[in-house]
N, C-alpha and C positions, 0 to 999 in steps of 0.2 A: 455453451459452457465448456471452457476445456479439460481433458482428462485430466489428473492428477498421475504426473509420477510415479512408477514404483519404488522409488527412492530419490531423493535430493541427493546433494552432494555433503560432505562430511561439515560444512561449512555452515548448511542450514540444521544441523542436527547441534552446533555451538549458537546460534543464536537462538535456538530453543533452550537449552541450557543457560542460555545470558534472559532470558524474558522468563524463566522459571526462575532464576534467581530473586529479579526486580519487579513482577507483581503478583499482588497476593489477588484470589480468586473472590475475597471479600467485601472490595472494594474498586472505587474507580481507577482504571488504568488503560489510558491511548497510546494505540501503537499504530503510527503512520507509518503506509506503507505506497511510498510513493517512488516513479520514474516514467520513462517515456510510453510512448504508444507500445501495446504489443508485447512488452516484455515477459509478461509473466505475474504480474502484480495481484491480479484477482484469481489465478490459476495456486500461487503460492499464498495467498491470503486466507483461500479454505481449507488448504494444506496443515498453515498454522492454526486458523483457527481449530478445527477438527484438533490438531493433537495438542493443543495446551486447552481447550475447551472454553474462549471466547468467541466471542460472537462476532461476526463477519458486518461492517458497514461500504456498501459500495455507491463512494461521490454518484460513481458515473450514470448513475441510474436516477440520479437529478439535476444531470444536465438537461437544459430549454434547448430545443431544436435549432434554436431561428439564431442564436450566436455562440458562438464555440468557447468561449469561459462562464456564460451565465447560467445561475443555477438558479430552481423553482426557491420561492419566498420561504417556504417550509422548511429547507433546510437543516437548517439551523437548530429550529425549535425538536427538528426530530433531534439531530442527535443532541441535545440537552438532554431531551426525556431518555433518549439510551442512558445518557450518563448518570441519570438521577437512579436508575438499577443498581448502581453502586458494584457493576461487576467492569470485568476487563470487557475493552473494545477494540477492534480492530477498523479501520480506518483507513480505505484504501483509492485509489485512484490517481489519475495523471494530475500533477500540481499541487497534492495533496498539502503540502507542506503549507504553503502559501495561503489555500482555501481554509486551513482552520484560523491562521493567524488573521484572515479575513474575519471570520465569526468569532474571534474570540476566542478561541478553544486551544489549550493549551494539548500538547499531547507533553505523553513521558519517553517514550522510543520511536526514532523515525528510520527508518529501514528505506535505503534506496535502492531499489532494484533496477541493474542493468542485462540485457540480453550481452551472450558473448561474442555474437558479430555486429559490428559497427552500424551504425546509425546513418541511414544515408541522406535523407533528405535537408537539401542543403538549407532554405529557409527555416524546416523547426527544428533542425540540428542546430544553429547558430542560436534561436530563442531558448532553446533545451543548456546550452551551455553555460550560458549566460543565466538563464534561472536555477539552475545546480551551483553556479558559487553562490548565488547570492542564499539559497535556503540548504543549508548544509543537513546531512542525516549525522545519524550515531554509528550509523553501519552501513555498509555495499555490499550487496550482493550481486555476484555474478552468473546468474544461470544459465548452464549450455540449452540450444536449441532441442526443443523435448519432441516437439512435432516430429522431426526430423528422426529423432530416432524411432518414436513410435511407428512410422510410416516403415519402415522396414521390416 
């Protein structure tokens, strides 16, 4: 699990104010938070979660071993039953975007988190690129390398 931050950048404190705006705490409300390996996605996901106070869902913990987009039959059905709580969800992982429109699952804010040094790997850099135009977010965020500063 990685550490969280002592603070984000002034950027992630406007899309807390833009998702305070757009859901109410009463009701259903998905907020995909999807982008590449490594970024920051579930680091910044309990971040939000903890401070607008939804509830944290992470794809990646239903990924099958044995091939690298298949996810357990369950799925699915769990997050209905999250969403049948009738509170806000957060919804995070690589491809996110793509896997709800797979199950059906509409979100309301899709948040794309990129790391702010480049992307190297040239095979899922090129699939990476190529699956960003085609599932667009509401937002980009760009988070500086944290490890990094923490290690100092």
């Amino acid at each position: 699990m990685g550490m969280l931050p002592r603070r984000y950048p002034e950027e992630i404190e406007e899309v807390i104010r833009d998702l305070c705006s757009k859901a109410n705490p009463q009701r259903s409300f998905v907020l995909a938070v999807d982008g590449r390996y490594g970024v920051g996605k579930s680091t910044l996901s309990r971040y939000l979660a903890n401070r607008l106070g939804f509830e944290c869902f992470h794809t990646d913990d239903y990924l099958l071993g044995n091939s690298e987009w298949q996810y357990c039959d369950c799925l699915r059905e769990t997050l209905e039953n999250k969403l049948v709580e009738n509170k806000p969800l957060i919804v995070e992982g690589v491809r996110v975007l793509s896997l709800l429109l797979d199950v059906n699952i509409p979100h309301d804010y899709g948040l794309r988190v990129q790391a702010q040094e480049g992307f190297s790997h040239y095979r899922a850099k090129k699939f990476f690129d190529q699956y960003e135009q085609q599932f667009k977010a509401d937002r980009l965020v760009v988070l500086p390398d944290y490890t990094k500063q923490l290690a100092k």
